[in-house]
C-alpha positions in Angstrom: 22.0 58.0 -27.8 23.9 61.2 -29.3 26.2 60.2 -31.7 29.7 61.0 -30.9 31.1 61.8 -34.5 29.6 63.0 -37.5 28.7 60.6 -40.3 31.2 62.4 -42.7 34.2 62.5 -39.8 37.4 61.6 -41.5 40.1 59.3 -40.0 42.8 62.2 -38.4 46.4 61.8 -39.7 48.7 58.9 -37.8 49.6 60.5 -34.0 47.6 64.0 -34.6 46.3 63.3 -31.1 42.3 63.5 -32.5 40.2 61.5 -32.6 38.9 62.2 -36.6 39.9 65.0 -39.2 36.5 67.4 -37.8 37.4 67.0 -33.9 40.6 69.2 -34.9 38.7 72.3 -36.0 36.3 71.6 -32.8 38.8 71.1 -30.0 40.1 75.0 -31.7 36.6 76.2 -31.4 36.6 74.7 -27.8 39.2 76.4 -27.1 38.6 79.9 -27.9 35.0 79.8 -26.2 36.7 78.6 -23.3 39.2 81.3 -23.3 36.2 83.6 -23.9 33.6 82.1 -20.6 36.9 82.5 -18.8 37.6 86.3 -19.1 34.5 87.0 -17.7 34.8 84.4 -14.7 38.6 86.2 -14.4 36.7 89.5 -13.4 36.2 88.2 -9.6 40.1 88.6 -8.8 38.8 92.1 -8.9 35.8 91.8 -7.2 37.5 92.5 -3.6 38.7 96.1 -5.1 35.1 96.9 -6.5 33.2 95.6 -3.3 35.5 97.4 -1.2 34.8 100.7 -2.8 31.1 100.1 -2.6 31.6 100.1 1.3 31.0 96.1 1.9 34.0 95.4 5.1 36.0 92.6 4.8 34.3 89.4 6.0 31.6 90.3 4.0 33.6 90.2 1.0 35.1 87.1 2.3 32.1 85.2 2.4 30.9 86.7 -1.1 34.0 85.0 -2.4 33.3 81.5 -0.8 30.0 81.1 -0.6 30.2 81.3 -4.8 31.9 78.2 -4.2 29.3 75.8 -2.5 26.7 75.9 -5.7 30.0 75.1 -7.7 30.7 72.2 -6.0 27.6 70.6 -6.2 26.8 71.5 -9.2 30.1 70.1 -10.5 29.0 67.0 -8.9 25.6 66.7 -10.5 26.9 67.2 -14.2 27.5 63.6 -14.4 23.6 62.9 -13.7 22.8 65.9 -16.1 24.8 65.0 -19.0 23.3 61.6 -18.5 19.7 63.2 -19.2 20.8 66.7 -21.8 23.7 65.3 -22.9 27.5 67.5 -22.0 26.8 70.4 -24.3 22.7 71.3 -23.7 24.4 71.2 -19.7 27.0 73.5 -20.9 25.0 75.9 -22.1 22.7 76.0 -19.5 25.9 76.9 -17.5 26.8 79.9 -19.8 23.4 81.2 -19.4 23.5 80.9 -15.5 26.6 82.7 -15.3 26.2 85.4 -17.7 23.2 86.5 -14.9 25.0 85.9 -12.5 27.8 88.4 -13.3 25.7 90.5 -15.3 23.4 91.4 -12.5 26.2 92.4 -10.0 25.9 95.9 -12.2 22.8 96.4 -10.0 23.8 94.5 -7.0 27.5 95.0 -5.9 26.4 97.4 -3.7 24.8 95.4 -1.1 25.4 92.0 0.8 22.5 90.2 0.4 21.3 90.9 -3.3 25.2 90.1 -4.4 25.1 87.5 -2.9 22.4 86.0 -5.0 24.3 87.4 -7.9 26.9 85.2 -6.8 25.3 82.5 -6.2 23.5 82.4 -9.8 26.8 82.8 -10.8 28.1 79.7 -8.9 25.4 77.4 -10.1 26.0 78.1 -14.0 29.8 78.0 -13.4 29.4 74.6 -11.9 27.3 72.8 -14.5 29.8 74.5 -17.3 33.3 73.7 -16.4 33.2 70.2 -16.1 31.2 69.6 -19.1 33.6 71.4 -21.2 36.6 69.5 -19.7 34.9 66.6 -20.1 34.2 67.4 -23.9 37.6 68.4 -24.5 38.8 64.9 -23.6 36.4 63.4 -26.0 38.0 65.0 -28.9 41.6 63.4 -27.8 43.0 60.4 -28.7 45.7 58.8 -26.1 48.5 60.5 -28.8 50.1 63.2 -27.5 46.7 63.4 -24.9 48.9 65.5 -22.0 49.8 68.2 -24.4 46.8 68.9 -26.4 44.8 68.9 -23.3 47.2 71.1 -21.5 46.5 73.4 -24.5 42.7 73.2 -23.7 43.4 74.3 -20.1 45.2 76.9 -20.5 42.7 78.8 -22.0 41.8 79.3 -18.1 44.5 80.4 -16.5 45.5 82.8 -19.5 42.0 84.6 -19.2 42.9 84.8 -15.4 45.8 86.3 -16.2 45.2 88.8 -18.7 41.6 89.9 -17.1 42.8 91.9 -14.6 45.3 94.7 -15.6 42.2 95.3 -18.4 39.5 95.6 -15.7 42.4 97.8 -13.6 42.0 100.0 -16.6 38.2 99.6 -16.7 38.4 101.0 -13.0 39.3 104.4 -13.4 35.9 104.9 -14.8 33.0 106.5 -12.1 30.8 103.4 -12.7 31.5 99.8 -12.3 28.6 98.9 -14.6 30.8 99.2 -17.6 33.2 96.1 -16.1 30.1 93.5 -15.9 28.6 94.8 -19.1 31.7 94.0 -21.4 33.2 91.6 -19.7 29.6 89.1 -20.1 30.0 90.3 -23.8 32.3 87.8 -24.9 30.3 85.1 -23.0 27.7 85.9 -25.4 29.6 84.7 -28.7 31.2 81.9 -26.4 27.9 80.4 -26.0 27.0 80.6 -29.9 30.0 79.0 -30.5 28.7 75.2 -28.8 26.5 75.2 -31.5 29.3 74.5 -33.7 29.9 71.7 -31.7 28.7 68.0 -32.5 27.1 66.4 -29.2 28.9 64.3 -27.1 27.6 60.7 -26.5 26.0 60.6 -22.9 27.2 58.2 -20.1 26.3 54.9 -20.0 25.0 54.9 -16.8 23.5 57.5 -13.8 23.0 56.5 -10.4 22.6 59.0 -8.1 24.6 62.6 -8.8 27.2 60.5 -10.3 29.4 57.3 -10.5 32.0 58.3 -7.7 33.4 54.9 -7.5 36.3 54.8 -9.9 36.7 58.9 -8.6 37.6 57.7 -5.5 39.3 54.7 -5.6 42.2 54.5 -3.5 44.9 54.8 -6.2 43.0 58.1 -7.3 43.5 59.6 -3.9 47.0 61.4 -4.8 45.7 62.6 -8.5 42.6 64.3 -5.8 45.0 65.8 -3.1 47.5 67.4 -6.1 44.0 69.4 -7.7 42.9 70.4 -4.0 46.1 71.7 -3.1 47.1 73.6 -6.9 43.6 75.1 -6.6 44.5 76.6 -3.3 47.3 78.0 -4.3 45.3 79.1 -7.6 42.7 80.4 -5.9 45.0 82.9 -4.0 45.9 84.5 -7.8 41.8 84.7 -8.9 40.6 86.3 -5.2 43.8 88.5 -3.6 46.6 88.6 -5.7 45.2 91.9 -7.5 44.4 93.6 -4.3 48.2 92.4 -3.0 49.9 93.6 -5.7 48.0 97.3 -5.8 48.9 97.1 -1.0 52.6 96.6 -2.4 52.0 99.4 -5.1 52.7 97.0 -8.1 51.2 97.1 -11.6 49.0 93.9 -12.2 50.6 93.2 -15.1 54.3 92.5 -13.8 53.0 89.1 -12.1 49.9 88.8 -14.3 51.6 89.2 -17.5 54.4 86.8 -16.8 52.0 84.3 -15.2 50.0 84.1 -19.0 54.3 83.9 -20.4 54.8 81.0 -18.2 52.2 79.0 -19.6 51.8 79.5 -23.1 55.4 78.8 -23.2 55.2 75.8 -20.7 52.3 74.1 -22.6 53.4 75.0 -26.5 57.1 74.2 -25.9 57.1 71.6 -22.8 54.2 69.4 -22.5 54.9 66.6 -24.4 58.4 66.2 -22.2 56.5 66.3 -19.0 54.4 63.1 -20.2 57.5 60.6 -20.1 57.8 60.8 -16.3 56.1 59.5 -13.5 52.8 62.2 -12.7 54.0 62.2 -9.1 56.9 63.3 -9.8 55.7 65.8 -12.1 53.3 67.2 -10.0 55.4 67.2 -6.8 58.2 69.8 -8.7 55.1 71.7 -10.2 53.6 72.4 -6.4 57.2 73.4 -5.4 57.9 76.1 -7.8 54.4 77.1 -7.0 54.8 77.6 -3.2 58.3 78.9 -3.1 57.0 81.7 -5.7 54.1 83.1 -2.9 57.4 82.7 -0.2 59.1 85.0 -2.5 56.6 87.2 -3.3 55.6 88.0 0.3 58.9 89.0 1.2 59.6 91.4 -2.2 58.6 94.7 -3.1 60.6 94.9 -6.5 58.8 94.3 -10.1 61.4 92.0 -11.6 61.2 89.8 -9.2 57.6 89.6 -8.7 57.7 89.3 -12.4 60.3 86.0 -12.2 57.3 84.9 -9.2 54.9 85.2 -12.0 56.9 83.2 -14.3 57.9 80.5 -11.9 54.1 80.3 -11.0 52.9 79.9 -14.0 55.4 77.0 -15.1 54.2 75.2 -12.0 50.7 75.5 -12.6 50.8 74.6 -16.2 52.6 71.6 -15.4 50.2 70.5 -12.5 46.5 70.8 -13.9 46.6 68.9 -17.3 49.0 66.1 -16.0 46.8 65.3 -12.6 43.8 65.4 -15.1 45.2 62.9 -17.3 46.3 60.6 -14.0 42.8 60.5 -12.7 40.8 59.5 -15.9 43.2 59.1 -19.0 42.4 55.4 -19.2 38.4 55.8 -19.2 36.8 55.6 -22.5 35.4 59.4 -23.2 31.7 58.8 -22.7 32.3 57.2 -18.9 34.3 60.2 -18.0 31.7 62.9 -16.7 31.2 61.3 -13.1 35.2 61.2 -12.5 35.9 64.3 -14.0 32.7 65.8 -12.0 34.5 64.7 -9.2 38.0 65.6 -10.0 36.7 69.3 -10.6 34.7 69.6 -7.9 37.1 68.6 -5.4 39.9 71.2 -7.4 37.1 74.0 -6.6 36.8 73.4 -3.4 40.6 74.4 -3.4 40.2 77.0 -5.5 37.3 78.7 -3.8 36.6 78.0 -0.6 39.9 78.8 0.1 39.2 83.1 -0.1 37.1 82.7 3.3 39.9 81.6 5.9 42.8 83.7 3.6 40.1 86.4 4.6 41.0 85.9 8.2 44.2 84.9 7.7 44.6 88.7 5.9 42.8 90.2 8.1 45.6 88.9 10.9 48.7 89.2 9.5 48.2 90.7 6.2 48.5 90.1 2.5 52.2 89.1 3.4 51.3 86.8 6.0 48.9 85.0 3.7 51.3 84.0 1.1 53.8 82.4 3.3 50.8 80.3 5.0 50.0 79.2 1.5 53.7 78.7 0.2 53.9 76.3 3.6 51.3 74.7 3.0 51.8 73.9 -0.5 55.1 72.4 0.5 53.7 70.2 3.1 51.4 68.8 1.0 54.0 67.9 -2.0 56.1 66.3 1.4 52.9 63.8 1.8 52.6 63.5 -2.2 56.4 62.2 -2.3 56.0 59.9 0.6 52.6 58.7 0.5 52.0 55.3 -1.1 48.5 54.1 -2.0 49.4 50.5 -2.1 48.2 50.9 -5.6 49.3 51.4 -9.2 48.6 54.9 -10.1 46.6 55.0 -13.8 49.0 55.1 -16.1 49.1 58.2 -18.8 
């Protein structure tokens, strides 16, 4: 078995919230590789402009969207199963490699269904054996101390790429060729993945049967923890697939809502985190789906900068609330090495949220617009928080 720690790891200081003195220097390292995989998975809010201009119509780009998110979800699900055998990191990098093809290749393919498609779908595969392993990594680092704020840290090395990707591939599209966007945006990739070599390996599972241990996943009293991620990655999912092309129909600079979002939640998860852990993650992540879904209300009925700007903020503050608390509330009382198969699942069910979603919003633009879209997704974010507040498993929820 992989040894977890290092035989010269140090005991951390009381309450630093790691788990020994070297984990500190590898949860930053973990962090900026993350931020760095990320930028280049944030160039696909884009992707709608670029295969738009290449002539694709728009189902076609619909289904380019989605169908990246079929090999995500099952290869999120079988991480469990290949940590078990590699260990988290040798499936991580696999991952890296599989995605940095993936987008890399589109250079050549964008311009036609079928071969993007399979650009997409190489993309899909790597992303899904990477994200969960990383997540699941970053937990193993933590100790319980102050576990909902260093984590919400980790993950907002996500959303901030997602954010600040766009107005900079914007930029990269007044060029003539597209080829310069995938070329430096897999560039970073490239010292992300030397970076998990700086990385001591993770201990594997226990245990694989099957793709993965989906028993404790989906245990009743994890049912609420599973609906929050579905929903917040449908309303996510909006921001990394159409936002950029609704802001440009309503003549807005990305970086009024993109800018704020990445605002929202480095100040949310540097200032706020640690508040947010000493109430109820119901609760939490009921108000953090409401801000949320009345921003898209908002947004789809405003034409005016600030105030898609104050959309972006509220936004992010919702999302940076939601992710790292429903995380913590599905597997914060596992020990780290039993963690893959639930987080495998937890992950896989938020992508299926986050993107599947682009193929019915395809219709759903198509029918009554960008406009349109965002109040169907603002409703139904607040539905869902409706059956979160009154829905009772019969069960105590895990505790943080």
């Amino acid at each position: 078995m992989e040894s977890n720690s290092g035989p010269q790891a140090l005991s951390p200081p009381p309450h630093s919230g790691f788990i020994d003195l070297e984990a500190r220097k590898e949860f930053l390292r973990l962090c900026l590789l993350t931020f760095l995989i990320f930028f280049l998975n944030a160039h696909a809010s884009m992707l709608a402009i670029i295969f738009t201009r290449h002539g694709l119509v728009l189902h076609e780009i619909g289904w380019l969207l989605s169908l990246y998110g079929v090999p995500v979800v099952i290869f999120t699900f079988a991480t469990g199963t290949a940590a078990a055998m590699i260990g988290s990191l040798w499936t991580a990098r696999i991952g890296i490699c599989l995605m940095l093809i993936g987008f890399t290749s589109l250079s050549l393919t964008a311009w036609s269904f079928w071969p993007a498609l399979v650009s997409r779908l190489c993309w899909g595969i790597g992303y899904g054996l990477m994200f969960s392993s990383l997540v699941t990594y970053a937990q193993s680092r933590l100790t319980k101390d102050r576990f909902v704020y260093l984590f919400g840290l980790f993950s907002s090395m996500a959303p901030i790429s997602h954010a600040l990707a766009p107005p900079w591939v914007e930029f990269l599209l007044r060029f003539n060729t597209d080829a310069i966007i995938f070329i430096l945006g897999g560039l970073p990739t490239v010292g992300a993945l030397g970076l998990t070599f700086w990385l001591r390996p993770l201990a594997k599972p226990t245990a694989s049967r099957g793709l993965i241990q989906l028993g404790a996943a989906f245990d009743r009293a994890r049912w609420l923890p599973l609906i929050s991620v579905l929903i917040a990655g449908a309303l996510f999912g909006f921001i990394s697939s159409y936002m950029a092309s609704a802001m440009q129909e309503k003549g807005i600079a990305q970086a009024w809502f993109f800018a704020a979002t990445v605002f929202a939640m480095l100040s949310t998860r540097f200032l706020a985190m640690g508040t947010f852990s000493k109430y109820s993650a119901k609760y939490v992540v009921a108000g953090g789906l409401s801000l949320m879904s009345l921003c898209y209300l908002v947004l789809s009925a405003t034409r005016t900068d600030w105030i898609v700007a104050l959309c972006g903020l509220g936004f992010g503050c919702g999302y940076s609330v939601v992710y790292p608390v429903v995380s913590n509330w599905m597997s914060g009382s596992l020990p780290p090495q039993e963690r893959a198969g639930p987080q495998a699942a937890f992950n896989a069910i938020f992508h299926i949220g986050l993107l599947w979603m682009p193929l019915p919003v395809t219709y759903l633009i198509a029918a009554i617009g960008y406009s349109g879209a965002l109040i169907a997704l603002g409703l139904l974010g607040f539905a869902f928080t409706a059956l979160i507040l009154v829905w009772d498993p019969k069960k105590p929820s895990p505790p943080f």
